[in-house]
N, C-alpha and C positions, 0 to 999 in steps of 0.2 A: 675776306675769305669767308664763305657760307657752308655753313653746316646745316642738313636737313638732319632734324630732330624727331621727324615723323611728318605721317597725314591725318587729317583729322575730321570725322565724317559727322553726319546729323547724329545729333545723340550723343556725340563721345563729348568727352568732359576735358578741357586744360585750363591748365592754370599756371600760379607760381608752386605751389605743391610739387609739382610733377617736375619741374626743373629745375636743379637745386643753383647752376649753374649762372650767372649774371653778367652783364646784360644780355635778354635776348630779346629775338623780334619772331612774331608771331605774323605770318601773312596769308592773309585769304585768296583763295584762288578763284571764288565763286562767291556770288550774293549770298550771305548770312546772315540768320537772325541768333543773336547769342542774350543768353540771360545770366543776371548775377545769381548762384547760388549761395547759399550760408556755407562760412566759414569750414564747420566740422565735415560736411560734406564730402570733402575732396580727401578726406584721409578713409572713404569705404576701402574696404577690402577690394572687394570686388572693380572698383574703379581700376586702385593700383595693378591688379593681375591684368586686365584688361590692355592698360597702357605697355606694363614691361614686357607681354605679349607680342603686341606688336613692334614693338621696340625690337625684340630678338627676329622677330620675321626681318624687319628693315635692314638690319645688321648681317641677315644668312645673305640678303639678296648680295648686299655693297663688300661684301667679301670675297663673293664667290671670282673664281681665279679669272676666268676670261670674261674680259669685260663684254662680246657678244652673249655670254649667258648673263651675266652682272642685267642687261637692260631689257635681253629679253623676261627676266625673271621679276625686273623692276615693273612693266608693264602688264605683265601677267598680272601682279599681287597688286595694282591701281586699279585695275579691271577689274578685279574679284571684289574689292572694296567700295569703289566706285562706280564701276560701270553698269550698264543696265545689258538685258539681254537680249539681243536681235535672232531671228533664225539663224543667220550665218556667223554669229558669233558676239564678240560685248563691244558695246559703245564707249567710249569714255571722253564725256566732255570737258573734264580738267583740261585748262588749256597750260600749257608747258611749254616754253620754248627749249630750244637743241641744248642753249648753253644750260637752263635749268635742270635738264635730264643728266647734262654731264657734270655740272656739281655735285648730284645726289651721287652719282655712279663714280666720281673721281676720274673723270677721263673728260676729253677735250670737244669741243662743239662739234669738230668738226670728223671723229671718228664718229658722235650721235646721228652725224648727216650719212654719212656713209652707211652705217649699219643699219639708219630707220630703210634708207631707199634699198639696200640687197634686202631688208625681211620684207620690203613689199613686192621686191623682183620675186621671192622666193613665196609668195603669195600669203604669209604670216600674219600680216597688216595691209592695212588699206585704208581710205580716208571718204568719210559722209560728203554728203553736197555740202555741207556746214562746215565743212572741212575738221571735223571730231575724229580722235583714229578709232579704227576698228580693228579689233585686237580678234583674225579668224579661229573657228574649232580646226583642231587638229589629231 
């Protein structure tokens, strides 16, 4: 059973600090380059607020009651973090499979299938030649 803990971009800091929780597993989605910081480091202020920040963003999305807002609000706030800006709207090359989205959101592969394909019927999303989603302005 998987629990997402968060996403974690260039710049941002984890460690054992931040989870007090044991065992876990830490998985990159993309080519990383990480470096060891000193110890005292990871107890800045500023780190912390930063993390349980986002932590409560990740938490509003995977609560919210219908799980069609639950993933469109998941993909929203990956885009806003991750994605870069096209004229017609954000890129986000995190690649995610159906069942990965449905773990984070609590719901099954196979409603992820259904609701990716009606937001791209409803023109929401769409997909690069690289096959990256594009999350439209609306």
């Amino acid at each position: 059973n998987t629990i997402t803990l968060g996403f974690w971009g260039q710049g941002d800091i984890v460690g054992q600090p931040l989870f007090p929780s044991y065992p876990y597993q830490v998985e990159c989605l993309t080519i990383v380059e990480a470096s060891i910081l000193p110890r005292g480091y990871f107890y800045a202020q500023e780190v912390m607020l930063s993390h349980i920040q986002r932590t409560q963003e990740l938490l509003r999305i995977i609560h919210s009651r219908k799980i069609k807002l639950r993933l469109l609000r998941l993909l929203k706030w990956l885009a806003d973090r991750f994605g870069n800006q096209l004229p017609e709207g954000q890129i986000l090359d995190i690649r995610l499979t159906h069942q990965e989205l449905a773990d984070i959101i609590s719901t099954s592969r196979v409603t992820i299938t259904r609701l990716l394909n009606q937001f791209e019927q409803e023109n929401k999303i769409g997909w690069s030649q690289s096959n990256c989603l594009i999350l439209f302005n609306h």
